[in-house]
C-alpha positions as CSV (number, residue, x, y, z in Angstrom):
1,X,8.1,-7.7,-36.8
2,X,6.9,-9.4,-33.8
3,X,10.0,-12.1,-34.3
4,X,13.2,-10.1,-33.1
5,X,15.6,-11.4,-30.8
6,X,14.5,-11.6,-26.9
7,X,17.2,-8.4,-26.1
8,X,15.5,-6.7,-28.9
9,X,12.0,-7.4,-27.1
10,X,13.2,-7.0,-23.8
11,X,14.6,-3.3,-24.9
12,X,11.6,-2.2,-27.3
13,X,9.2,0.1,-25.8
14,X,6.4,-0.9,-27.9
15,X,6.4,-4.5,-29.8
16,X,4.0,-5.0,-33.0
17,X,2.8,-8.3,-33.0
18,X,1.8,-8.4,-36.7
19,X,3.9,-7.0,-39.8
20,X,0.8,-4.2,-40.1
21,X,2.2,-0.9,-39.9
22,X,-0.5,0.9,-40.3
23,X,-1.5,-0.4,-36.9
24,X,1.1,1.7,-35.1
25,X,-1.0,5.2,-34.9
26,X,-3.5,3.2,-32.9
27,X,-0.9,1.9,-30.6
28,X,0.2,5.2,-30.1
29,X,-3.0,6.3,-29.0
30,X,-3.5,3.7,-26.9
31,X,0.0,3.7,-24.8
32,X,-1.2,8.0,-24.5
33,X,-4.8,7.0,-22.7
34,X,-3.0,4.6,-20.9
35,X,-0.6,7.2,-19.5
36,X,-3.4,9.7,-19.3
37,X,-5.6,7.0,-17.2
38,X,-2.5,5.9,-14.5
39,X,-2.2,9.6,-14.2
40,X,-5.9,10.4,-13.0
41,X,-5.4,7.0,-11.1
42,X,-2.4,8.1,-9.3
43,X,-4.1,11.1,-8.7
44,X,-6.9,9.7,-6.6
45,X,-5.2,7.3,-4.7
46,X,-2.9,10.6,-3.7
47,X,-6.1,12.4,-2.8
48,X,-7.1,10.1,-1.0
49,X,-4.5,9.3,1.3
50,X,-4.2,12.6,1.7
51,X,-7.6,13.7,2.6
52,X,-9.2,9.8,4.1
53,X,-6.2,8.6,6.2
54,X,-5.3,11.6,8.7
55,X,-9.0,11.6,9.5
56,X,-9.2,8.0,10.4
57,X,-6.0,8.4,12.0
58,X,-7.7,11.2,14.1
59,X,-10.3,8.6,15.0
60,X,-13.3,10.9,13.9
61,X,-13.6,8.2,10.9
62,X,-15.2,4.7,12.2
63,X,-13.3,2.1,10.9
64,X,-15.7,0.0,8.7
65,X,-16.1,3.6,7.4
66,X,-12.6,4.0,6.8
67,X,-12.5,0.1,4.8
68,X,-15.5,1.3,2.8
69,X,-13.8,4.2,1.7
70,X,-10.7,2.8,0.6
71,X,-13.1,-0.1,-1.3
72,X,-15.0,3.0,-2.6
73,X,-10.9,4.3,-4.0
74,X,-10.0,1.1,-5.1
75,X,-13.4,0.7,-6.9
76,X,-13.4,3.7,-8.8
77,X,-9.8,3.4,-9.5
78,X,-10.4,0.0,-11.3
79,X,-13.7,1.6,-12.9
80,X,-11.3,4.4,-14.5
81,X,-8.6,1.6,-15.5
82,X,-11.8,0.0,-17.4
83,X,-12.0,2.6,-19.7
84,X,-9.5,1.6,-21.9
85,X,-11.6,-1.3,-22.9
86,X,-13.4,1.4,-24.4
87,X,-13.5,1.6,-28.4
């Protein structure tokens, strides 16, 4: 299965890389946290923009402040994005 033309990979949503069917549930599972996961990911990053940059903007926000926070974001963003490591 995983040895179909390059326009069939390059059109496939999902490619199996072994002939193991019964793999494919998992898969499934897998691609729905992953959508769940960029979801709650684009979610924060949102909220944050939102709430963190029109206060910095304002100036009532120091600026090393500011860069923490957005390390903070990008931190727990990744730390979320880790999850599907999970078993």
């Amino acid at each position: 299965m995983g040895g179909g033309t390059d326009i069939a990979l390059d059109a496939a949503d999902m490619i199996l890389m072994r002939s193991d069917l019964l793999l494919l549930p998992a898969a499934i599972r897998l691609s729905r946290k992953t959508l769940t996961i960029i979801r709650q990911n684009l979610f924060w990053a949102f909220l944050y923009n939102l709430v963190a940059l029109p206060v910095a903007m304002a100036g009532a926000l120091h600026p090393i402040l500011s860069a923490s926070a957005m390390v903070v974001s990008s931190l727990c963003v990744v730390g979320n994005s880790m999850r599907l490591k999970e078993r």
